[in-house]
N, C-alpha and C positions, 0 to 999 in steps of 0.2 A: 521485327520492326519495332522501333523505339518510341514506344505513345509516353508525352508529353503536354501537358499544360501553359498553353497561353491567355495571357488576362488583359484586358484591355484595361485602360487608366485615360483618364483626362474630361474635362470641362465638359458641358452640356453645348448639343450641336455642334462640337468639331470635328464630327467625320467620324466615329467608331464604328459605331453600326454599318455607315457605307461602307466602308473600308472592309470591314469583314464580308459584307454579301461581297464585295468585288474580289476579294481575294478566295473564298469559300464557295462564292456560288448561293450561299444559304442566308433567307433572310430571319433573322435572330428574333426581329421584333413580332412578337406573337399576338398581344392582346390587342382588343378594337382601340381601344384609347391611345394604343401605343402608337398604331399608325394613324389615325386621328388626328394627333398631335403633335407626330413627327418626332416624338422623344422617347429615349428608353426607361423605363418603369423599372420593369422586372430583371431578373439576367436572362439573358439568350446566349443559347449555346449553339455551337456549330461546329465542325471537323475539316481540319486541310491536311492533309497528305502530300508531302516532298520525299524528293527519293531517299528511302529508309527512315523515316517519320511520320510519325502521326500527331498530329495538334487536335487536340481537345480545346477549342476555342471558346473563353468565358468574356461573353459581353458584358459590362456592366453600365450601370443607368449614370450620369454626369450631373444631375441634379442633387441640388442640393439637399433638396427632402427625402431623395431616396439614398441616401449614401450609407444605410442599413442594407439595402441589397447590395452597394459597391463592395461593402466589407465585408459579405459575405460570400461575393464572387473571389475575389481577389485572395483568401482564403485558400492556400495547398496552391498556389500558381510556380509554376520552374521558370519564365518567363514575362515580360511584363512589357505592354506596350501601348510607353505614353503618348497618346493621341495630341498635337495641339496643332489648331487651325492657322494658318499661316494668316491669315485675315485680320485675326486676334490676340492671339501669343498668348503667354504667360497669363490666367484668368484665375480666381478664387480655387476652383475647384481644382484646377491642375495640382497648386500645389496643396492641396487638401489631400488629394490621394496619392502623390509622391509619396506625402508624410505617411503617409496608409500603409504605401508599400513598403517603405523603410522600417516602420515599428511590426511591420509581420514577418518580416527579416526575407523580402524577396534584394534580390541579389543582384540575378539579370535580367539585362531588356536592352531596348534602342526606343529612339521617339521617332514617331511619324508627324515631320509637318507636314501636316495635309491642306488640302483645298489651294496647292499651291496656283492652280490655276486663276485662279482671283486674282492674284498680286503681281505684282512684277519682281525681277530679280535683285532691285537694289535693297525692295522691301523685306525679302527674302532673306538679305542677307543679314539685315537688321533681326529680323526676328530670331535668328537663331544666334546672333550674336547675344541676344537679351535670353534665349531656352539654355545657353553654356553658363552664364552667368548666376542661374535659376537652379543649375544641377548642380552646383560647385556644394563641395562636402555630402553627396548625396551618393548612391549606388548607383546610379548614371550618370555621375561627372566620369566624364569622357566616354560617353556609350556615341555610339551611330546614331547622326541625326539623316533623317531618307523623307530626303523631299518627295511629295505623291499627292498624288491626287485619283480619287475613286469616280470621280467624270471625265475625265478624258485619258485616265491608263497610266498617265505620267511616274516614274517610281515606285510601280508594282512592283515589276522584275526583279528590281534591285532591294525592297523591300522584304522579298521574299528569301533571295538569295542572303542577307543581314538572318533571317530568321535562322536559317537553313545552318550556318555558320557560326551562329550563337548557342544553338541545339547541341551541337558536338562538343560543346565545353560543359554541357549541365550534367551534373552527375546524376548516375542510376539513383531509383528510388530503392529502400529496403523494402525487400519481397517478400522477406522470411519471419515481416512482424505479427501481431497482432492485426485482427480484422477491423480498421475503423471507418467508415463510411458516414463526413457528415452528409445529413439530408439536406438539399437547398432547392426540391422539389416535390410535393406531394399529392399525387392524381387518381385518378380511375380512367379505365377503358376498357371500355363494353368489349363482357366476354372473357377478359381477365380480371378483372379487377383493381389491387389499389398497384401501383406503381411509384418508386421513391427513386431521388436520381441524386447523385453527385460525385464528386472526383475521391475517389479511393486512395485516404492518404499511407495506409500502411496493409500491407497481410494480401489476400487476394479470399475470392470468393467462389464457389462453384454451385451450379445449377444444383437443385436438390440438399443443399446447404442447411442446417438448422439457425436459424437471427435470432437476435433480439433487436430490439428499438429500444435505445435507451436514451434519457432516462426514466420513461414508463415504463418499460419493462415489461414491453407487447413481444409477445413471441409467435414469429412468420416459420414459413418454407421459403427455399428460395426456387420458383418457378421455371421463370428465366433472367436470361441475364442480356442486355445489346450493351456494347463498348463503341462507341461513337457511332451509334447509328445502326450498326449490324449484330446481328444474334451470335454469341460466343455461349459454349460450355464455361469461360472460366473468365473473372476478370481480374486484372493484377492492378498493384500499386500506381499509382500515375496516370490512371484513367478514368477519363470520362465515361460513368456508368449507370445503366437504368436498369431498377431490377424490379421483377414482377413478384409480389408477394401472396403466399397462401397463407388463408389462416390470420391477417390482419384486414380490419376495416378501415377505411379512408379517413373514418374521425377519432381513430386511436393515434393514427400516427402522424406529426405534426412536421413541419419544417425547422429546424434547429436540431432534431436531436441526433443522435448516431445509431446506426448500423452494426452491429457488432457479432460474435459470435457469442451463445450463451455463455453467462458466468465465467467473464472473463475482465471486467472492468467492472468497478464499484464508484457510483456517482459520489461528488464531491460535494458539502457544501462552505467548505473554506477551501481556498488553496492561499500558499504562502509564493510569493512573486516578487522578482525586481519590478518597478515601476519606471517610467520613466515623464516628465513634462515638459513639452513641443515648446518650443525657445520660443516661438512667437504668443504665446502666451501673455494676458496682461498682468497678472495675479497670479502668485501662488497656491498652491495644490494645501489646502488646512489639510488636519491630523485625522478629520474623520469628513470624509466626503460621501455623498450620493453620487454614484456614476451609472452610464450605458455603459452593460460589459458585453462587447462584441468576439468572442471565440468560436472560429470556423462558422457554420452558418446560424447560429445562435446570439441573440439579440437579449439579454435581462437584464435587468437592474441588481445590483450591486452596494455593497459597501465597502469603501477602500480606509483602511486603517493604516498609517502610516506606524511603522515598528519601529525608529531609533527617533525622529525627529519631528517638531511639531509642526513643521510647513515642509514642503517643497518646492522648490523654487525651478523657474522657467528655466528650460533645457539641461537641468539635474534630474540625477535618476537617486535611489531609495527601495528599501525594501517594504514592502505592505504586506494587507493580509486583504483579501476580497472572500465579502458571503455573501449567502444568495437565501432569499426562500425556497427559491426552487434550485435541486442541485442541477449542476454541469458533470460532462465527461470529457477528460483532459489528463495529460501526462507533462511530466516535467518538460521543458523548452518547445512546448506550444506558445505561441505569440497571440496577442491578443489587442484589440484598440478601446481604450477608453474615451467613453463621448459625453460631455454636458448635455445642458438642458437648452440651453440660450446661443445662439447665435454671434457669433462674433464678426466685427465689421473685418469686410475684405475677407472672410474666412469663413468655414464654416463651423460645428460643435466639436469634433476630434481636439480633446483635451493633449491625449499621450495614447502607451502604450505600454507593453511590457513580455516578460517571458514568465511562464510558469514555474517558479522551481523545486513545489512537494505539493502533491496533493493528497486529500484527507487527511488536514491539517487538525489540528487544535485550538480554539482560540490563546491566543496569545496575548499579552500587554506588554508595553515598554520595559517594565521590569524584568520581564523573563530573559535576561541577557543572555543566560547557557541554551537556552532553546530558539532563542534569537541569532544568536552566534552560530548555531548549527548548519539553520537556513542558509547563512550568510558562506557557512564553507560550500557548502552544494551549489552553489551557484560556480564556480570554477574548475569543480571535482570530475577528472577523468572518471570513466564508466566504472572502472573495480572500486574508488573510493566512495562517489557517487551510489552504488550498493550499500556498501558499508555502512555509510550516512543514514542511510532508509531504515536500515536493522537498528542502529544506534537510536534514532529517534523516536524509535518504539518503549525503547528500553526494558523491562521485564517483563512484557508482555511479547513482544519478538513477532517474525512474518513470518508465515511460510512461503513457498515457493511460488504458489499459484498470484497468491497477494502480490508479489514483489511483481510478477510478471504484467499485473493488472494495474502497479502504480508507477514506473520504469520504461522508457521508453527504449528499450533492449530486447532483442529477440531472444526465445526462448531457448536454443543452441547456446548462444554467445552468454545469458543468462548461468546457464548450466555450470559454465567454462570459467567463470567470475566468481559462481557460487565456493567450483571446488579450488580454486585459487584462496578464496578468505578461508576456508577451512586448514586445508594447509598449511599458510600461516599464523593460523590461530585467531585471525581477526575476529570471524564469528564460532559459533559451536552450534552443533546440531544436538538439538533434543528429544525430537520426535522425527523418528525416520520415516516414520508412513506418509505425513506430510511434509516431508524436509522443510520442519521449522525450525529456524534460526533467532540467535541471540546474538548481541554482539557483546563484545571480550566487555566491554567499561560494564555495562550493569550487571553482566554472569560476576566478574570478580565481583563486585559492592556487593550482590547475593552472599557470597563465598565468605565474604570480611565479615557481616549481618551474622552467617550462618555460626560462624566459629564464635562471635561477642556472645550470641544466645545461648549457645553450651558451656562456655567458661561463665555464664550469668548464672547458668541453673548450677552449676557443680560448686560453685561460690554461694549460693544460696539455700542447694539440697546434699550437701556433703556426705551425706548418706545413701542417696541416690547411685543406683547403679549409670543413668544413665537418663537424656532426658528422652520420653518416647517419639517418635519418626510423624507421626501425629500431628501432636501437639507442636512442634517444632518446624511443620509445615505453615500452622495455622498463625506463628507467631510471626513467621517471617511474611506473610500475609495471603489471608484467605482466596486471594482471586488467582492467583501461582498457578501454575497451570501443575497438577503431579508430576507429571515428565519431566518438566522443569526439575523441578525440586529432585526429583529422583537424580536427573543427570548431574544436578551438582553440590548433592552429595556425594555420587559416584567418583568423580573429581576429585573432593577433599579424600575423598578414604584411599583414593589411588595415589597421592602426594604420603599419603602416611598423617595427616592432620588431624583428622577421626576416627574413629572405629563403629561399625553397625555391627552391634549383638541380635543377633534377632530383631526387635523393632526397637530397639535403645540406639543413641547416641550420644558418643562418650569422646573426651579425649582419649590419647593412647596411652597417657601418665597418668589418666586420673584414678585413682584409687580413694574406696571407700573409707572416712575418715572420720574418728569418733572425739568427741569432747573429750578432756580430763574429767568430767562427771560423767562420763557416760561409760568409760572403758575399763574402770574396777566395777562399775554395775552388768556392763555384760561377762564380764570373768563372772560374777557371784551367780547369775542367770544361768551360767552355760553350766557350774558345776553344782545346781539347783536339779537340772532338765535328766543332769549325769545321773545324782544322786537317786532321783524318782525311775530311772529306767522308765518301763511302760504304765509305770502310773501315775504319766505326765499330770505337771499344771496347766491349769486352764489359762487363756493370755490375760482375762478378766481378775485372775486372782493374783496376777505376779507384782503388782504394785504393792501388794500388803503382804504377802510374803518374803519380799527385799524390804520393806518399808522407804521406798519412794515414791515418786510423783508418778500419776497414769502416763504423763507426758515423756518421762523419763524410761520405764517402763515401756512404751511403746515404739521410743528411740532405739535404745539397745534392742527389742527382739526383733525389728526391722533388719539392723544393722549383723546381726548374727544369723536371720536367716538367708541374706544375699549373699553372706559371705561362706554360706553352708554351713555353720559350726549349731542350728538347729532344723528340726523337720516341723513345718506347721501340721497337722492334719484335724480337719474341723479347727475345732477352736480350743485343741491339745497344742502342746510343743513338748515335741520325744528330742531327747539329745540322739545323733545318727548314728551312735554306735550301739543301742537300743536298736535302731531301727534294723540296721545289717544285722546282729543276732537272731531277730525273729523273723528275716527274712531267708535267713538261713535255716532256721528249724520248720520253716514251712515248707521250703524246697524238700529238708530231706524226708518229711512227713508224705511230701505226696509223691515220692520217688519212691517209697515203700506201701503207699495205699493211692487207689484211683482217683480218691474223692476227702474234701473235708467240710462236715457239716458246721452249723452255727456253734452248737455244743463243744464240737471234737476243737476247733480253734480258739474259743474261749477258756477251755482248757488248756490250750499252746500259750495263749496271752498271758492264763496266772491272772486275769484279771473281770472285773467284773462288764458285761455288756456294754456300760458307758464309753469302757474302752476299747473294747473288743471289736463292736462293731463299726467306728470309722475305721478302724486300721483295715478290718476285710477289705472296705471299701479302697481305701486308701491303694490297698497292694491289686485290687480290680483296676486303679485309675493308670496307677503305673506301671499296666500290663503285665504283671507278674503274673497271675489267676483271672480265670472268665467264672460268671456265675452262670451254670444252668442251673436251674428248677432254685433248690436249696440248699446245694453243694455247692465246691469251687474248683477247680480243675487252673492245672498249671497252663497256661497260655504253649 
């Protein structure tokens, strides 16, 4: 069976609430005041059942003070049914909540004139000559208008039958989203405890569930669960639901917030949105306004920042930016209505409305054109560019998976299928596999362009340099990088042939160590200085006054010869290496004809005295040629 959302719409006292007890059976109006009064307050909810359907029936209040509960009835509705009294016609409020339903993007409906019994038929026909007139340009220019009356039965049948007929065209909800549940009621009942109820816009839920309530970030059980009235194991998208919570108190969790499953949505306190301002409007919309921001059953105040232009004008729409002190939860192309302070004649506060289209924004100004620009593409972008967009706007920082799935209004299947499609083509690149986080191609390359400037910076600058270290080179291109990042694309460069990683160096693949004209007849005079001495190397503190140059000079050339291997540092000696290989060689065959060589027996193999003798033991310990036990050495 097909459960569905119907929402009632229209003027105070024309018949909604009756309408529904006469069509449902069930009276909506709950509170003392409410029957009191005679007027709806609150929303009242109720359930009708035609063959292969279920309606989730949402009454909402026609007054004009309460039209904070209208809007958040009317909120996830598949169906919409404008109430107006044939007595009275067309009244403030009717088209108050037309506009309502029009900026939350409901679709379908039919109108009920009701109380046709009152009137006669010529008047009858007037009034709905004047409700066609009223819908023109609207989601219900040319919907079924079904004359009725809820006291004497008149256009039930045929009321119903309209409903029944209009259900078959409303498409399936996505079952396979994310779990979001706004609240738009929050109670106890002895014996269970707290209970939160409202229509299930996306995912489904099952008894024994783990929630969160966000955005406090109260974490429940889920109990149980009733879908219009009767106890279910599980409830789906599109339904009317109440669910019994464990593990939350009644004054944790409030009316406005959402339902969720743990750690799967992250509260917003900017989102960036089309806007749009209601042509009946007197004034336009300034650059920086105070608004009521009404999304799903949630009511706060708001600031709207107008992003290209300094007004907006009646029945023009614009892009904005809306914060909050306190965050909301929300996804791209949720609809939302913005409401004044002040009353307008013949009207009520409902300034506009708009779509959501990024949230966990960043504040923005008019100047940020490329990041203003961006928004502006996401606003038309099918679902795989629309991804794209999300990664791109992060820029070197990038989303993973779970992120994307919590700011994307995309199920996590179809997510998957998008993901490996921009990989593919390269759009985005993956850096960390564990959380499949993603970069997109425009800031990976500007890394890439960054990375290479920095190493032709340093090889132009350290000419002597092997190489700059992997390091430092991370830290330039900027400390907050994630390593993976950085690791993947240098992996990148070295797999195009752009760089080279020595060990922890990188290097061009042309670059080679390069010596001044001062510097390259001083390291020839060094290198046949290091020859000369064999093992009774200079110290590097004395070679300035033995070439007679600069320490600076001096300390250029023996850098430059020992990267290029043409000397051995050891301590603070420099053996030319072909010194080195001879007595690496007389040691080998020293202890291939004895087990062991003491301090003595090797200072007599050096020919030299202890100064020198004993780094080089060490020396040929480091480079695993010999281990020391005790006071011997033994060949590795």
């Amino acid at each position: 069976m097909r459960s569905l959302i119907l929402g009632t719409a229209g003027h105070i006292d024309h018949g909604k609430t009756a309408l529904v007890r006469k069509l449902t059976g069930i009276e909506t109006d709950r509170l003392i005041e409410e029957k009191k009064r005679g007027i709806t307050i609150e929303l009242g909810f109720a359930h009708l059942e035609l063959p292969g359907l279920r309606f989730g029936v949402v009454d909402v209040p026609g007054h004009e003070r309460f039209i904070k509960s209208m809007v958040a009835g009317a909120g996830g509705i598949d169906l919409v049914m404008l109430v107006v009294a044939a007595d009275e016609g067309v009244m403030p409020q009717t088209r108050e909540h037309l506009d309502i339903c029009q900026l939350l993007g409901v679709k379908r409906g039919l109108v009920a004139l009701s109380k046709v019994d009152l009137v006669d038929l010529e008047w009858r026909e007037l009034v709905q000559d004047d409700l066609r007139g009223a819908l023109e340009g609207t989601f219900l220019e040319g919907a079924p208008i079904v004359p009725c009356s809820a006291h004497s039965g008149e256009g039930l049948d045929t009321l119903t039958a309209t409903l029944e007929r209009l259900a078959r065209d409303c498409p399936d909800r996505e079952r396979g989203g994310l779990l979001r549940l706004p609240l738009d009621r929050v109670f106890t009942i002895k014996g269970f405890g707290t209970v939160v109820t409202g229509t299930l816009l996306s995912g489904s839920l099952k008894t024994g569930d783990h929630v969160e309530v966000l955005p406090s970030e109260v974490t429940a059980t889920v109990r149980r669960i009733q879908v219009h009235g009767q106890e279910e194991p599980q409830a789906l998208a599109g339904q009317r639901t109440a669910v019994n919570l464990g593990g939350a108190d009644r004054q944790e969790v409030a009316r406005g917030e959402v339902l969720a499953h743990p750690k799967t949505f992250e509260a917003s306190s900017i989102l960036d949105a089309e806007i749009s301002l209601l042509p009946e409007q007197k004034r336009p919309l300034k650059a920086r306004t105070k608004v009521l921001f009404h999304l799903g059953t949630r009511q706060q105040e708001a600031s709207c920042v107008l992003l290209e232009d300094k007004t907006l004008e009646p029945g023009e729409k614009a892009l904005a930016q809306l914060s909050f002190d306190k965050p909301v939860i929300s996804l791209p192309g949720d609809r939302f209505i913005l409401r004044g302070f002040v009353k307008q004649q013949n009207y009520g506060t409902t300034l506009g409305g708009g779509t959501v289209l990024r949230v966990r924004s960043r504040r923005l100004r008019p100047r940020d054109k490329e990041a203003i620009a961006l928004v502006a593409r996401m606003r038309d972008a099918e679902p795989r560019e629309r991804l794209a967009l999300e990664v791109l706007a992060e820029g070197h920082r990038g989303l993973d998976r779970d992120q994307l799935a919590g700011r994307l209004p995309i199920t996590p299947k179809r997510l998957d299928t998008l993901i490996g499609e921009l990989l593919s083509k390269g759009e985005v690149a993956r850096y960390d596999k564990e959380r499949s986080a993603l970069i997109h191609r425009e800031p990976l390359e500007a890394l890439e362009a960054r990375t290479l400037q920095l190493v032709d910076l340093f090889h132009d600058k350290q000419p002597l340099e092997r190489g700059v270290g992997r390091e430092e080179l991370r830290t330039r291109l900027g400390a907050s990088l994630e390593p993976k990042l950085v690791f993947t694309l240098m992996a990148r460069l070295e797999r195009r042939g752009e760089i080279t990683i020595d060990q922890d160096l990188v290097r061009r693949p042309d670059h080679e160590v390069r010596a001044g004209e001062a510097i390259e007849p001083l390291a020839k005079r060094m290198t046949e200085l290091c020859l000369e001495r064999r093992l009774q190397a200079p110290r590097d503190a004395e070679l300035h006054e033995l070439l007679d140059c600069t320490t600076q000079d001096a300390a250029t050339a023996q850098k430059l010869l020992i990267d290029q291997g043409q000397l051995v540092k050891v301590g603070n000696l420099l053996f030319h290496p072909d010194a080195i290989a001879t007595l690496e060689a007389n040691l080998r065959d020293y202890l291939s004809e004895h087990e062991s060589i003491d301090a003595p027996a090797f200072k007599t193999l050096v020919g030299q005295s202890r100064k020198f003798a004993i780094p080089l033991a060490e020396y040929f310990d480091a480079k695993k040629v010999t281990i020391r036990i005790g006071d011997a050495r033994r060949l590795r």
